[in-house]
C-alpha positions in Angstrom: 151.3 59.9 152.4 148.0 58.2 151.3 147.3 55.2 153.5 143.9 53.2 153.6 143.4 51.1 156.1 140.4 48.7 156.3 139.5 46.7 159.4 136.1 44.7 161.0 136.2 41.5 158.8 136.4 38.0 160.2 134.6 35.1 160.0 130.8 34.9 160.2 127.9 32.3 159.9 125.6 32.8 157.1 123.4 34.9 157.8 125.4 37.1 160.0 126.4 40.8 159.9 129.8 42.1 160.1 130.7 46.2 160.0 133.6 47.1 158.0 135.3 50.2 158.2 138.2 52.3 156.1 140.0 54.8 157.9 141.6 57.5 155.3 144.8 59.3 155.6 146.5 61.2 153.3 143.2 62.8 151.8 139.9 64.4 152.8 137.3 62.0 152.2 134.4 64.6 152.2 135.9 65.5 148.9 135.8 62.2 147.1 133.2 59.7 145.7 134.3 56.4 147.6 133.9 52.5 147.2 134.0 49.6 148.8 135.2 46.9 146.3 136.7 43.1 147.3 138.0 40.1 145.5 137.4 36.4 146.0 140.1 33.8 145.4 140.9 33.5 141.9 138.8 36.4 140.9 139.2 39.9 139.8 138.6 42.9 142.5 134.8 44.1 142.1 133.0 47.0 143.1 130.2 46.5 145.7 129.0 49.8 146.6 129.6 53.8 146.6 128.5 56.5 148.2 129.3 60.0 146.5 130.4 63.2 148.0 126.4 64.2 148.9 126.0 60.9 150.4 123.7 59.1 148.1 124.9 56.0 148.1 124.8 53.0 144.9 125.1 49.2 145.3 125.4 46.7 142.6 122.7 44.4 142.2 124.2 41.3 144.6 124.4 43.3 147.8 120.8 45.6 147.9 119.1 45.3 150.6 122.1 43.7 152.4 124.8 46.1 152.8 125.1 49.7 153.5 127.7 52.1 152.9 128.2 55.3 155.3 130.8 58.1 155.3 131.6 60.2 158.7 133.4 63.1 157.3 134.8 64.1 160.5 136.8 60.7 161.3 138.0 60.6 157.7 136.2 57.0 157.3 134.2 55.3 155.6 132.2 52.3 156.6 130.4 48.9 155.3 127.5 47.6 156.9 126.7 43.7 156.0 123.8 41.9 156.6 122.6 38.9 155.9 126.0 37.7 154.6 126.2 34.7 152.3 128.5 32.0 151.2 129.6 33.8 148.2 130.5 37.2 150.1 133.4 36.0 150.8 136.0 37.9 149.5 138.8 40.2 150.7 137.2 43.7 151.3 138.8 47.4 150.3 137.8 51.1 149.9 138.9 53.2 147.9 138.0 56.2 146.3 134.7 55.7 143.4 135.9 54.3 140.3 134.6 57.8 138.3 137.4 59.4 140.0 140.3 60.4 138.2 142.6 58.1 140.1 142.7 55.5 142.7 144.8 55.9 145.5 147.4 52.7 146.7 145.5 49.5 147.6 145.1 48.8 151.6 145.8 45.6 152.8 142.2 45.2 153.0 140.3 42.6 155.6 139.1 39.2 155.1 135.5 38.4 155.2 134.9 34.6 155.6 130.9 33.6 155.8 131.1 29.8 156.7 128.9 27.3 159.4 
């Protein structure tokens, strides 16, 4: 059975770094493009960043130079680093596998990232 499950959000000042990580079950990671995506209140689930199978990794243009997506192969996980966080990078955060892919597996329950003073 696939399962993701993401953990490592919570609430941060502005400014401040949080590392999020997605363990995978279900599936070999290695073998897959995956993404981090997440979804603010009242808006629709967005991708933030990939990395593909080589481990080149792509952001979109709101989180360069801020985050930084990492795969370990052998622990089947994927991670988010965050830096800088902001106000508006607030959202619920998930991973899946890269949008290109043929099919995404079942939503996780994701984990809340809350940037507030």
């Amino acid at each position: 059975q696939v399962q993701l499950v993401e953990s490592g959000g919570g609430l941060v000042q502005p400014g401040g770094s949080l590392r999020l990580s997605c363990v995978a079950s279900g599936f070999t990671v290695s073998t897959y493009g995956m993404s981090w995506y997440r979804q603010a209140p009242e808006k629709e689930r967005e991708l933030v960043a990939s990395v593909n199978i080589g481990g080149r990794a792509n952001y979109v243009d709101f989180v360069k130079g801020r985050f930084t997506i990492s795969r370990d192969n052998a622990k089947n996980t994927v991670y988010l680093q965050m830096n800088n966080l902001k106000p508006e990078d607030m959202a619920v955060y998930y991973c899946n596998k890269d949008p290109s892919s043929r099919y995404l597996e079942p939503w996780g329950q994701g984990t809340l990232v809350t940037v507030s003073s």
